[in-house]
GUTORBA-576004 format. One record per residue (C-alpha): residue in three letters; residue number from 0; x, y, z. Coordinates in Angstrom, 3 decimals. Layout:
N
r->ALA; k->NUM; east->X; north->Y; up->Z
...
//
This chain:
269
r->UNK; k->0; east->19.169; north->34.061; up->-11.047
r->UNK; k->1; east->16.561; north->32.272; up->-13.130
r->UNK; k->2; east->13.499; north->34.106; up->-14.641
r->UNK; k->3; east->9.780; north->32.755; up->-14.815
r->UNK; k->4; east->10.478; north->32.667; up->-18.701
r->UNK; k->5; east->13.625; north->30.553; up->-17.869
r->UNK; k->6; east->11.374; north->28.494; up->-15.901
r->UNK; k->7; east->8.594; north->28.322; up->-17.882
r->UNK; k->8; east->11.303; north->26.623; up->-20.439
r->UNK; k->9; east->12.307; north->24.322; up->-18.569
r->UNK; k->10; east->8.089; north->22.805; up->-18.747
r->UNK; k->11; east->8.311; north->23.459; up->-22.878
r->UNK; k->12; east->5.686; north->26.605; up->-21.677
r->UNK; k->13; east->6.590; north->29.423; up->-24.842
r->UNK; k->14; east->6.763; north->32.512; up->-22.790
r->UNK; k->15; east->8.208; north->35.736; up->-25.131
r->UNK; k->16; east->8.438; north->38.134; up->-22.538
r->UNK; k->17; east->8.529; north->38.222; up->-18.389
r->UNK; k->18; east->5.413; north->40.439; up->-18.275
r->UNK; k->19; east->3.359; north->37.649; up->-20.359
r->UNK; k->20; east->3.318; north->35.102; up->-18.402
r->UNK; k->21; east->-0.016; north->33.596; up->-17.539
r->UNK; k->22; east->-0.034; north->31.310; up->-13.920
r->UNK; k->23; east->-3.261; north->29.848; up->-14.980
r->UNK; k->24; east->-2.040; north->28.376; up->-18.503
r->UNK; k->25; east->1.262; north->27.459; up->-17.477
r->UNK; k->26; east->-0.581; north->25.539; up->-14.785
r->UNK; k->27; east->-2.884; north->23.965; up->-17.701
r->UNK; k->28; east->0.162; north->23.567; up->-19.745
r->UNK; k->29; east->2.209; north->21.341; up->-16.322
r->UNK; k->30; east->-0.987; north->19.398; up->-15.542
r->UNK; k->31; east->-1.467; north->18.559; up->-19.436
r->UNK; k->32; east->2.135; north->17.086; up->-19.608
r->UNK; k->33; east->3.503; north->15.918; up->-16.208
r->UNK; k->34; east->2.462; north->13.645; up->-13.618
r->UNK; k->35; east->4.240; north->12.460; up->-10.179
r->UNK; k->36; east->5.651; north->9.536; up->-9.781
r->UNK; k->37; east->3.737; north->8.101; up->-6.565
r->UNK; k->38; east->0.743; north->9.302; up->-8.797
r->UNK; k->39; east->2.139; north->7.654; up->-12.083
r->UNK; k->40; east->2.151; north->4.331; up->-10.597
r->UNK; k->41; east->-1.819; north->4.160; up->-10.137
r->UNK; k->42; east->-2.249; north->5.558; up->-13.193
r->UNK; k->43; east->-3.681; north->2.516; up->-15.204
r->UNK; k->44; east->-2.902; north->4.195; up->-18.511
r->UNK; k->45; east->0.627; north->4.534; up->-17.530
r->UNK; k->46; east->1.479; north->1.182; up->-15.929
r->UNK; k->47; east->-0.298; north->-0.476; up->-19.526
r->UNK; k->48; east->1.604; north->1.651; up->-21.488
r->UNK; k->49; east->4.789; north->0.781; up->-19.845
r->UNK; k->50; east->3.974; north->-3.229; up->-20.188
r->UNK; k->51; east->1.699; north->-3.266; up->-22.692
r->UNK; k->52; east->4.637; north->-3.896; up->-25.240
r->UNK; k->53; east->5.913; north->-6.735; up->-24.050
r->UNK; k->54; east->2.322; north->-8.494; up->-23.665
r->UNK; k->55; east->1.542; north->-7.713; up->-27.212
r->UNK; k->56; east->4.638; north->-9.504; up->-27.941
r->UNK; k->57; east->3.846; north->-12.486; up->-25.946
r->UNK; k->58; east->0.435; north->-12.849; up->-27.179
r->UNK; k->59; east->1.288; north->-12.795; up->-30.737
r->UNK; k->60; east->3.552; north->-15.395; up->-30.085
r->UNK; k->61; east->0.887; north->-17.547; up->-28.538
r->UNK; k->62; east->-1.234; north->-16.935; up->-31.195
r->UNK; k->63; east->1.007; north->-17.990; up->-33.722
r->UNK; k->64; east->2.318; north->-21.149; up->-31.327
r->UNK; k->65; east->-1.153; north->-22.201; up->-31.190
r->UNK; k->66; east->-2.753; north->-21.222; up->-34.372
r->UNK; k->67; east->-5.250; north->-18.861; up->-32.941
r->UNK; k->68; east->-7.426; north->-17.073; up->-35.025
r->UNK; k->69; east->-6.467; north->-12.992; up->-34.444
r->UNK; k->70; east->-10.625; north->-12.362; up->-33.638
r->UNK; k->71; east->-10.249; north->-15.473; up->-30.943
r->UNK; k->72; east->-7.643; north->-13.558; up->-29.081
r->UNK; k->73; east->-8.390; north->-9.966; up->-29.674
r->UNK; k->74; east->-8.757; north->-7.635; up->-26.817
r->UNK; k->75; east->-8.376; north->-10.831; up->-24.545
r->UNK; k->76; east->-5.271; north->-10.397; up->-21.674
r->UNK; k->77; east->-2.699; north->-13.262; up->-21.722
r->UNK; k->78; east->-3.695; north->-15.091; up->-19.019
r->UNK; k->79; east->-6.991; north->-16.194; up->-21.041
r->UNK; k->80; east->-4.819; north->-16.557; up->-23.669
r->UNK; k->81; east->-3.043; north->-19.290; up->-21.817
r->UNK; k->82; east->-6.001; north->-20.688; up->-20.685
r->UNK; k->83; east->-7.373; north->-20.999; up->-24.319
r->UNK; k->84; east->-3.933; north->-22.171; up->-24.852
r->UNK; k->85; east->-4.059; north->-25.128; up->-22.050
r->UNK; k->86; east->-7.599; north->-26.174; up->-22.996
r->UNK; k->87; east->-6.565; north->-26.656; up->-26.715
r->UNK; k->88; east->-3.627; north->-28.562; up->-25.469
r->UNK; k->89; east->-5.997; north->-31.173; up->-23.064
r->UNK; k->90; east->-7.786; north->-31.415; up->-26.388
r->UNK; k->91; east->-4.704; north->-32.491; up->-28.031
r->UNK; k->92; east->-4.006; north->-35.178; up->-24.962
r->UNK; k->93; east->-7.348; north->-36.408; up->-25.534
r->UNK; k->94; east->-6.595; north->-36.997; up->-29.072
r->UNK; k->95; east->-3.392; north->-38.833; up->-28.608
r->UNK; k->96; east->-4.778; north->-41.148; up->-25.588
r->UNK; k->97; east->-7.261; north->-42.009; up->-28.527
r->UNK; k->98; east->-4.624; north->-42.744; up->-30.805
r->UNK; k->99; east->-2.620; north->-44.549; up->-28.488
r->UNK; k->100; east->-5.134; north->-47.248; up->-28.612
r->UNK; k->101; east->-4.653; north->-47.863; up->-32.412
r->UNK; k->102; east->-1.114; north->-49.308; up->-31.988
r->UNK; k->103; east->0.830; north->-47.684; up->-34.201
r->UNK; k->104; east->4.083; north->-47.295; up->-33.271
r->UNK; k->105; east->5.366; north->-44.016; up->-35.374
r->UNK; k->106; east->2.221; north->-41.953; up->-35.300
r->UNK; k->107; east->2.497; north->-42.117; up->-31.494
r->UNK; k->108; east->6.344; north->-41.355; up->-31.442
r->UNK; k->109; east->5.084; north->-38.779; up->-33.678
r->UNK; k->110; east->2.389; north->-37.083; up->-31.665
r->UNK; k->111; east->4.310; north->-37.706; up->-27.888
r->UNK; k->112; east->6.907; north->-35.048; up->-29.431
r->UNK; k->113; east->4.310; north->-32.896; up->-30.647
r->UNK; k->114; east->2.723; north->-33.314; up->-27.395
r->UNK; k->115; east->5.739; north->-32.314; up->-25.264
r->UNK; k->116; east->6.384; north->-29.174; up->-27.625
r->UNK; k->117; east->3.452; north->-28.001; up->-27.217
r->UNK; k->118; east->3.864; north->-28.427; up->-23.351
r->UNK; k->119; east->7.197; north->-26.436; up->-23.455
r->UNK; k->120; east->5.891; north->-23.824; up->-25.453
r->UNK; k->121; east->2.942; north->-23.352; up->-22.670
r->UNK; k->122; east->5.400; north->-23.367; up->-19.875
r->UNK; k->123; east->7.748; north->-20.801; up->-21.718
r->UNK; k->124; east->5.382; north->-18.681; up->-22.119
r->UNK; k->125; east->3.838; north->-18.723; up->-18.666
r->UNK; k->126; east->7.267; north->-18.200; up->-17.191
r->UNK; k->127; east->7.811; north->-15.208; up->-19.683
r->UNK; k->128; east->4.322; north->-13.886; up->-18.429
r->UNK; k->129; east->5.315; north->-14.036; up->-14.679
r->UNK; k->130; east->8.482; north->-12.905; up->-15.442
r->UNK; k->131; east->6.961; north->-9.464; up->-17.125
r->UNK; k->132; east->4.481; north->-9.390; up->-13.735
r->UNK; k->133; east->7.522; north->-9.591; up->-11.602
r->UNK; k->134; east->9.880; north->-6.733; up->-13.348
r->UNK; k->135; east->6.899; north->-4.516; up->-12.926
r->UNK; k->136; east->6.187; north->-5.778; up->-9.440
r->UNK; k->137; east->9.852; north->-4.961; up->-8.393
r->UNK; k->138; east->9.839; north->-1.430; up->-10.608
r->UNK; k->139; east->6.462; north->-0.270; up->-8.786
r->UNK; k->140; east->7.835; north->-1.176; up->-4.703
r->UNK; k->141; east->11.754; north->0.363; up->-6.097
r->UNK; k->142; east->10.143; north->3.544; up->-7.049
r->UNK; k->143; east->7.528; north->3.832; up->-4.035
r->UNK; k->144; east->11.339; north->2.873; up->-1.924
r->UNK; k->145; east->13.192; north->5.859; up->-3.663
r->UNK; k->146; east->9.955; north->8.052; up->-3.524
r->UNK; k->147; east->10.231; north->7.622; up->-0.086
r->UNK; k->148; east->13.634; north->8.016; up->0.957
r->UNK; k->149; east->13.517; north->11.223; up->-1.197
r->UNK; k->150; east->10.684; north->12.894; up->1.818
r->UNK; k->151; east->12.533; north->11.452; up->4.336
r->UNK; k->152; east->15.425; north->13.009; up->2.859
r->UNK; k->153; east->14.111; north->16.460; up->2.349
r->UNK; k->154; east->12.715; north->16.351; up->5.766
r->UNK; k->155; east->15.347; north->16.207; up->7.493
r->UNK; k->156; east->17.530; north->18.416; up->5.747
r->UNK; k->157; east->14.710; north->21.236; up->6.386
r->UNK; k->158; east->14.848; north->20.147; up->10.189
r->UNK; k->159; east->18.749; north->21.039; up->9.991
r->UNK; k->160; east->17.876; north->24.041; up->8.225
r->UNK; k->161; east->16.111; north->25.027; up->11.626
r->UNK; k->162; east->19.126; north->24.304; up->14.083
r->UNK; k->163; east->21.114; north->27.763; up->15.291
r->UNK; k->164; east->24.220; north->25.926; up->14.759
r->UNK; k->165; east->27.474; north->27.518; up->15.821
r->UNK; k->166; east->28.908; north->29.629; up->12.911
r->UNK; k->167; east->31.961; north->27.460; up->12.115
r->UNK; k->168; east->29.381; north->24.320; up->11.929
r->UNK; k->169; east->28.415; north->25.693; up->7.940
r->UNK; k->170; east->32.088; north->25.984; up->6.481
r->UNK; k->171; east->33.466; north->23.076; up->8.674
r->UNK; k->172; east->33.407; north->19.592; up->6.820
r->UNK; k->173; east->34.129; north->17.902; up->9.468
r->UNK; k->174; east->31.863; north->18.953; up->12.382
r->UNK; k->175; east->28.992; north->18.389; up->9.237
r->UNK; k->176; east->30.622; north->14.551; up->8.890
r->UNK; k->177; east->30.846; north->14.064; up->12.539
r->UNK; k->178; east->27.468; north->14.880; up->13.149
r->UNK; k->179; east->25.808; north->13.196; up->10.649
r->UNK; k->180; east->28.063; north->9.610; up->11.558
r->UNK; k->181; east->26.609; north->9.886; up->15.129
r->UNK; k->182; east->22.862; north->10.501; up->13.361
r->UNK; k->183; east->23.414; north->7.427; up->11.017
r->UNK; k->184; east->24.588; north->5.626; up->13.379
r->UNK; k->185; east->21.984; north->5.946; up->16.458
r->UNK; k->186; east->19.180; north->6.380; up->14.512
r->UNK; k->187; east->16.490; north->5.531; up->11.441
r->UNK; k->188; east->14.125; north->7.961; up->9.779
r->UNK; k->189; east->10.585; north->6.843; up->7.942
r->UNK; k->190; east->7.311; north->7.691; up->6.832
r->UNK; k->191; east->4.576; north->6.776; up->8.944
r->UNK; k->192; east->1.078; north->5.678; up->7.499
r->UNK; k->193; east->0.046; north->9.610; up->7.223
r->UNK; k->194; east->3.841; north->9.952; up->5.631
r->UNK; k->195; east->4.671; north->11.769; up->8.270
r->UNK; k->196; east->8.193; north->11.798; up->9.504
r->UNK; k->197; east->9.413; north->9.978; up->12.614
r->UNK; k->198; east->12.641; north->8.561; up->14.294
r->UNK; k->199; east->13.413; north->5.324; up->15.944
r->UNK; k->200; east->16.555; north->3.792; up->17.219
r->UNK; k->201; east->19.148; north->1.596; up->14.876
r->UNK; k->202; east->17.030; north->-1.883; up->16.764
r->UNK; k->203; east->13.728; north->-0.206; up->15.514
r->UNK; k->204; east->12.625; north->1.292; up->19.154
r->UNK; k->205; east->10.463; north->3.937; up->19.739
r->UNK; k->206; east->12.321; north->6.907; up->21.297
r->UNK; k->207; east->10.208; north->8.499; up->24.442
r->UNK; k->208; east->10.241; north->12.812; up->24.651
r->UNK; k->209; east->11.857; north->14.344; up->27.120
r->UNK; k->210; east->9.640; north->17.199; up->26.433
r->UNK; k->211; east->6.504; north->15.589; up->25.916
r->UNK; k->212; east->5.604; north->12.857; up->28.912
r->UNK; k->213; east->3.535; north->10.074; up->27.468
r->UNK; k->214; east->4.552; north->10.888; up->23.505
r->UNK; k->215; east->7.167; north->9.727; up->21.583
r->UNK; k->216; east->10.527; north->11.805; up->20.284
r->UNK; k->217; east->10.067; north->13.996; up->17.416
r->UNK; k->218; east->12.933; north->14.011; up->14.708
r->UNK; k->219; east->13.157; north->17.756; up->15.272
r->UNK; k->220; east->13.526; north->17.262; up->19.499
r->UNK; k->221; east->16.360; north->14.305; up->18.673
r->UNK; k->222; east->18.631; north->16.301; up->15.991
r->UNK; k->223; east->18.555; north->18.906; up->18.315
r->UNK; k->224; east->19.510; north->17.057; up->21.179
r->UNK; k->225; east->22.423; north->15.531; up->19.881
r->UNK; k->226; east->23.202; north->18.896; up->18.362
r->UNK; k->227; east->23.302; north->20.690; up->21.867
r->UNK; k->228; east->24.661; north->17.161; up->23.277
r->UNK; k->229; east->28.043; north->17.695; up->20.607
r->UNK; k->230; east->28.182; north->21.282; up->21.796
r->UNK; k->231; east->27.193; north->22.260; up->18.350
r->UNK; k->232; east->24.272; north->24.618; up->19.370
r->UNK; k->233; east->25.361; north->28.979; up->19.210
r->UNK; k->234; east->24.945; north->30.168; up->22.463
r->UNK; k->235; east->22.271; north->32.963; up->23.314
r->UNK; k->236; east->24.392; north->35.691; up->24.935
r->UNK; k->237; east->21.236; north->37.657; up->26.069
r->UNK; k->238; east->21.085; north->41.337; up->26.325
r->UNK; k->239; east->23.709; north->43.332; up->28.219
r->UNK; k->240; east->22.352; north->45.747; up->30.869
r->UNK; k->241; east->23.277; north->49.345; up->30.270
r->UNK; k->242; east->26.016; north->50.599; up->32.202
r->UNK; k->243; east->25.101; north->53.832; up->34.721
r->UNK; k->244; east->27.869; north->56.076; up->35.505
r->UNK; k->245; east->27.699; north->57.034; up->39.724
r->UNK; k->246; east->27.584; north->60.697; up->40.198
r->UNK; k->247; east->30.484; north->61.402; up->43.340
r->UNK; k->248; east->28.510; north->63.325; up->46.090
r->UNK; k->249; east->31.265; north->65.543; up->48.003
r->UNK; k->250; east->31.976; north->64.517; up->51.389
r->UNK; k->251; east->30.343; north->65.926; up->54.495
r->UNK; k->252; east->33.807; north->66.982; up->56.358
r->UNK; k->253; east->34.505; north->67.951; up->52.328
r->UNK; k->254; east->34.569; north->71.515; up->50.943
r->UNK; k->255; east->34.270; north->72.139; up->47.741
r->UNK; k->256; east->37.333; north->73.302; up->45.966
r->UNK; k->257; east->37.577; north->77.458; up->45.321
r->UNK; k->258; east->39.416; north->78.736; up->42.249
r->UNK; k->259; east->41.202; north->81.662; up->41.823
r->UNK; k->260; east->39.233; north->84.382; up->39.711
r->UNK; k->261; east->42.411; north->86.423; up->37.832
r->UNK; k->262; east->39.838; north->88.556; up->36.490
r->UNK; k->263; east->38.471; north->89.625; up->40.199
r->UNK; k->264; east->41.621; north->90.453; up->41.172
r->UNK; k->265; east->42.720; north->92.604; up->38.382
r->UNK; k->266; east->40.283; north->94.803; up->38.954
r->UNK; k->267; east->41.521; north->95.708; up->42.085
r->UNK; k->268; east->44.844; north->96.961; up->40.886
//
C-alpha cells in the first residue's frame, strides 16, 4: 500500500520520514509545479510557450526574406510582420509599374521574377502562419474532447459503483460485456453547460423520468433501470419473522398422565 512519502515522490516533494510530512508545503510544492489541463489551456504563458517556437522561427525567416531590420520587427507578432511584409511588397509593385514605362526589356524580365518571389515567399509564409494557428486550434478542442470524455467517464463508473448488483455480476465477464453493449448501444453520456452529467438516447433525445413527472432521466435512474430490467439487481430478502413455538394445552376430556413413584412404594414394604 503506498505511503504519503511514496506519494509525496511521485510530485518530486523530498519527504525523509512519514511523520515529516507537511500538507501545507507539499500543497505549495503541487501548486508551484503542476497545473490542469482544462486550466493549462487558458493559461497564456503556456499556450505561448508551446507556439512561441515555431513563430520565432517564422519571423526570423521573414525578416531575413525581407531584409528587415531586427529593431523593425522586435516584439512585433507575425501577423504585423506580414503586413510590414505586404506593404514593402506594394512598394516594390509601385516601383516596377514605374519601370515598366522605361521600356527596357531585361530589367523588367528581371524585376517580374523578383516580383513573383517575393509574392511566393509572402504566401508561404502566411500559409505556414495559419497552418501553426490551426495545429493549435485542433490541439486546444482535442484536449478539451479527451478532458471531457475522461468526467464523463469517471462518472459513470462511480454511478456503477452505486448499483447492488447480483454477486456473480463482479467476477462474470460476460454479464459486465452484456450490460455495457445494451448501455452503448441505447444511449449517450455528456457534460452539460454546468459539466454536469446527463443521458440522452443514441438519436440525441431527451429521456423523460419515470420517477420525476415533468424532469428529465437521470444517468443514475437509467443504469439502474436497465440493470433491474436485465435482472441484474440482488434481491432484498427482508427480515425473517421469528419463529414462536405453540405451547400444547391438555385437552378438556384429557387427564394428565400419572407416573409411577418407585420410591413411594418402597416405603411401604
Amino acid at each position: 500500500m503506498a505511503t504519503l512519502k511514496d506519494i509525496a515522490a511521485l510530485f518530486g516533494f523530498p519527504v525523509d520520514k512519514e511523520n515529516d510530512f507537511d500538507i501545507d508545503k507539499f500543497r505549495q510544492h503541487v501548486d508551484g509545479n503542476y497545473i490542469a489541463r482544462e486550466e493549462a489551456i487558458k493559461d497564456p504563458k503556456i499556450t505561448g510557450a508551446i507556439v512561441g517556437s515555431r513563430m520565432g522561427s517564422i519571423t526570423t525567416k521573414l525578416a531575413s526574406a525581407f531584409s528587415l531590420d531586427a529593431g523593425t520587427i522586435k516584439d512585433k507578432k507575425v501577423e504585423d510582420i506580414i503586413e510590414m511584409v505586404a506593404g514593402q511588397t506594394n512598394n516594390t509593385v509601385e516601383s516596377l509599374k514605374k519601370k515598366l514605362s522605361e521600356g527596357n526589356d531585361k530589367k523588367l524580365n528581371d524585376l517580374m521574377q523578383q516580383l513573383a518571389e517575393k509574392e511566393k515567399s509572402v504566401n508561404d509564409y502566411k500559409k505556414l502562419a495559419d497552418k501553426t494557428a490551426d495545429e493549435f486550434e485542433n490541439y486546444k478542442k482535442e484536449s478539451q474532447n479527451l478532458f471531457k470524455a475522461y468526467k464523463v467517464s469517471n462518472e459513470l463508473k462511480s454511478i456503477k459503483s452505486q448499483i447492488p448488483f447480483i454477486d456473480d455480476f463482479s467476477s462474470n465477464a460476460l454479464l459486465q460485456a452484456g450490460f455495457e453493449s445494451v448501455i452503448g448501444n441505447k444511449y449517450q453520456f455528456d457534460l452539460d453547460e454546468q459539466d454536469n452529467l446527463e443521458v440522452k438516447t443514441k438519436t440525441g433525445e431527451y429521456i423523460k423520468s419515470k420517477k420525476n413527472a415533468g424532469k428529465m432521466a437521470t444517468a443514475e435512474e437509467v443504469l439502474m433501470a436497465e440493470a433491474e430490467e436485465a435482472k441484474l439487481i440482488k434481491k432484498n430478502k427482508g427480515p425473517q419473522q421469528p419463529v414462536i413455538p405453540s405451547i400444547q394445552q391438555p385437552k378438556r376430556d384429557e387427564q394428565p398422565k400419572r407416573r409411577l413413584n418407585l420410591n413411594a412404594l418402597n416405603r411401604y414394604d
